[in-house]
C-alpha positions in Angstrom: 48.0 10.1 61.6 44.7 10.4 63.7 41.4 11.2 61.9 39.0 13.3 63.3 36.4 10.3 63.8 38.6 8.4 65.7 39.5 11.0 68.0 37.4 11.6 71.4 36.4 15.2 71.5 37.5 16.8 75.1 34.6 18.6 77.3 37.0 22.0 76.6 35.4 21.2 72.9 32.0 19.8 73.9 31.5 23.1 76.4 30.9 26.0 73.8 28.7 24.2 71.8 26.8 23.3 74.7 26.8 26.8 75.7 25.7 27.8 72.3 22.5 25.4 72.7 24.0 22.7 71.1 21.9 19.9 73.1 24.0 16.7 71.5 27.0 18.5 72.9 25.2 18.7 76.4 24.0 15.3 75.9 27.6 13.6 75.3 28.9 15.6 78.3 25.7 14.1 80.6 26.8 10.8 79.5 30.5 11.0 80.1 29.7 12.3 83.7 26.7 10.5 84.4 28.5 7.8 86.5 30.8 10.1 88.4 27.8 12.6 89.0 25.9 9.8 90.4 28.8 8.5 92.5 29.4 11.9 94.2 25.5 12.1 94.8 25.4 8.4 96.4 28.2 9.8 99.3 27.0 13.1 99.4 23.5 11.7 100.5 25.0 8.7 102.3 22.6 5.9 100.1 22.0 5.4 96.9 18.3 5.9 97.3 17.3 9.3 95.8 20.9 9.8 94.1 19.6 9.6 90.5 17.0 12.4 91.2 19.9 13.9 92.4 22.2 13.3 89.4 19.7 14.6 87.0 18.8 17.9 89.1 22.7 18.8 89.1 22.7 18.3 85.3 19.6 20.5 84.9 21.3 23.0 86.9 24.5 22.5 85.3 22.8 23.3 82.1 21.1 26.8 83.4 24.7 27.5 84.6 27.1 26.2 81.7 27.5 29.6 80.4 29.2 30.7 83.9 32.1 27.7 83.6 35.4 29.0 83.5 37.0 28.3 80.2 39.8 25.9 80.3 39.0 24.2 83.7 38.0 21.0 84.3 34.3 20.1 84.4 34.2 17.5 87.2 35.1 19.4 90.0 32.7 22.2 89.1 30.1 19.3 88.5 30.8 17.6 92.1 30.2 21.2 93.7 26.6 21.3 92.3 26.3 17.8 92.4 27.2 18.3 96.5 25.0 21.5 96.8 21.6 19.4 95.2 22.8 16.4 97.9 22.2 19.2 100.6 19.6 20.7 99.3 17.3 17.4 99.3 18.4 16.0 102.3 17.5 19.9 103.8 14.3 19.5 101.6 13.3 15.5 103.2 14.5 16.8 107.0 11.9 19.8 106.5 9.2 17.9 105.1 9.5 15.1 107.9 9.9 18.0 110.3 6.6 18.8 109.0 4.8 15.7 109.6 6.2 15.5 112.9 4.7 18.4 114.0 0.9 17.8 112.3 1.4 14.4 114.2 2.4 15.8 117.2 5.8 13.4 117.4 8.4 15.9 118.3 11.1 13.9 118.0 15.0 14.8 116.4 15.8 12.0 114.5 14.5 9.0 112.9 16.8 5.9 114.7 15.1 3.0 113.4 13.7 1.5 110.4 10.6 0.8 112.6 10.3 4.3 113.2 10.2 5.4 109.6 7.7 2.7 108.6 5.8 4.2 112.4 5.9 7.6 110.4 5.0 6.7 106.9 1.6 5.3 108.0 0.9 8.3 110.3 1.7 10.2 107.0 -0.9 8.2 105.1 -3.3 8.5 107.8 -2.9 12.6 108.3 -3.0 12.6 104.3 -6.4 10.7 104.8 -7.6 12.8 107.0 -6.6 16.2 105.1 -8.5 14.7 102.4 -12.0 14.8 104.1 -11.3 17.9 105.4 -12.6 21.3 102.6 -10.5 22.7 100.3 -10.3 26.0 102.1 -9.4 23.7 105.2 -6.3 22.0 103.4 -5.6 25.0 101.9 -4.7 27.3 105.2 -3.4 24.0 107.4 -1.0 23.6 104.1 0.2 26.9 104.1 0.6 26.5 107.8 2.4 23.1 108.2 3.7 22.5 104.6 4.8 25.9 103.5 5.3 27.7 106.7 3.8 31.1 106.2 3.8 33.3 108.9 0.1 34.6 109.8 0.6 37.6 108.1 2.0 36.2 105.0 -0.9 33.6 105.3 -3.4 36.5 105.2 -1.5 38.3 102.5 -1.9 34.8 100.4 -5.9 34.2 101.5 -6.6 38.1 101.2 -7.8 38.2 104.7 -7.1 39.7 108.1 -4.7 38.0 110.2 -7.9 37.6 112.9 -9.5 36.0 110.1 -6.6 33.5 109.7 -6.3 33.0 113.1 -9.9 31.9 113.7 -9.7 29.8 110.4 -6.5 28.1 111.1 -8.1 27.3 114.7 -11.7 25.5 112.9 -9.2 23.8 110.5 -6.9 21.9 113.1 -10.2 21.1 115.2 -11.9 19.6 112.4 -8.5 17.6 111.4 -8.7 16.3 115.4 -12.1 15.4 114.8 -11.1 13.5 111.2 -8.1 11.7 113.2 -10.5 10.9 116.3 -12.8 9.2 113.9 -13.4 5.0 114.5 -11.2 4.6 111.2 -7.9 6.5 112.6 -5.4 4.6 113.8 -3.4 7.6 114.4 -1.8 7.9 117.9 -2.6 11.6 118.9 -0.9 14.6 119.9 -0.9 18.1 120.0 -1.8 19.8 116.8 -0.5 23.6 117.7 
């Protein structure tokens, strides 16, 4: 006859506690699906660089979300579609960011083809990130919400509590002072349009 001890208990068992806040049941399901989680984030991102962060941000979601599974079905399936739906979401979230850079470098080009070119665009990163640094805090501020966040000039006024005039003729001192940072003896940065 099987004991209770020796027997496994099945996520169906595991997923009411863990909806009932029971964190050792969440824990014991994270570490029964850690490996398949992290397998499904590996091909859903194409490399296995960034598919922990991945992993861990599907369980963190699974957790807010546990109390939405249907009762009776399996977990792994429901697992791989927020494991999938983080993938997206990051590789969205680096394609924006280096989007980003692009732009503030003045590189408008669609894709990265080469590891030269990513190593190209990691120092103009650190060079713009230099740069930014010297620059004032209400400089950074507007050229971040500008480049980094992407506010519209109105919503950029809304944030600074300013006229959109006012934001125009800001962002405009910012990005000159940023050309005159980059065009400083110590940039190496090639240049390009900052508009």
């Amino acid at each position: 006859m099987e004991r209770p001890r020796d027997r496994e208990v099945s996520d169906g068992e595991l997923i009411p506690g863990a909806r009932a806040g029971d964190v050792n049941a969440f824990a014991t399901l994270v570490q029964r699906h850690q490996d398949f989680a992290l397998r499904v984030a590996t091909v859903a991102l194409g490399t296995s660089q960034g598919a922990d962060d991945v992993a861990q941000e599907a369980f963190v979601r699974l957790f807010r979300t546990i109390g939405r599974f249907r009762d009776g079905a399996a977990l792994e399936p429901w697992l791989a579609r927020i494991v999938t739906n983080v993938a997206r979401n990051h590789q969205r979230g680096e394609r924006r960011v280096a989007s980003r850079w692009m732009r503030l470098a003045g590189q408008r080009t669609e894709q990265a083809a080469s590891a030269d070119h990513r190593l190209d665009v990691e120092a103009e990163r650190t060079v713009v990130s230099s740069a930014l640094a010297q620059l004032s805090t209400e400089d950074r501020l507007i050229l971040t919400y500008r480049w980094y966040v992407e506010m519209s000039e109105a919503e950029m006024a809304d944030a600074l509590g300013c006229a959109r005039g006012t934001v125009k003729s800001r962002l405009s001192r910012a990005m000159a002072r940023l050309r005159a940072q980059l065009d400083a003896p110590n940039a190496d940065l090639p240049r390009g349009e900052f508009t």
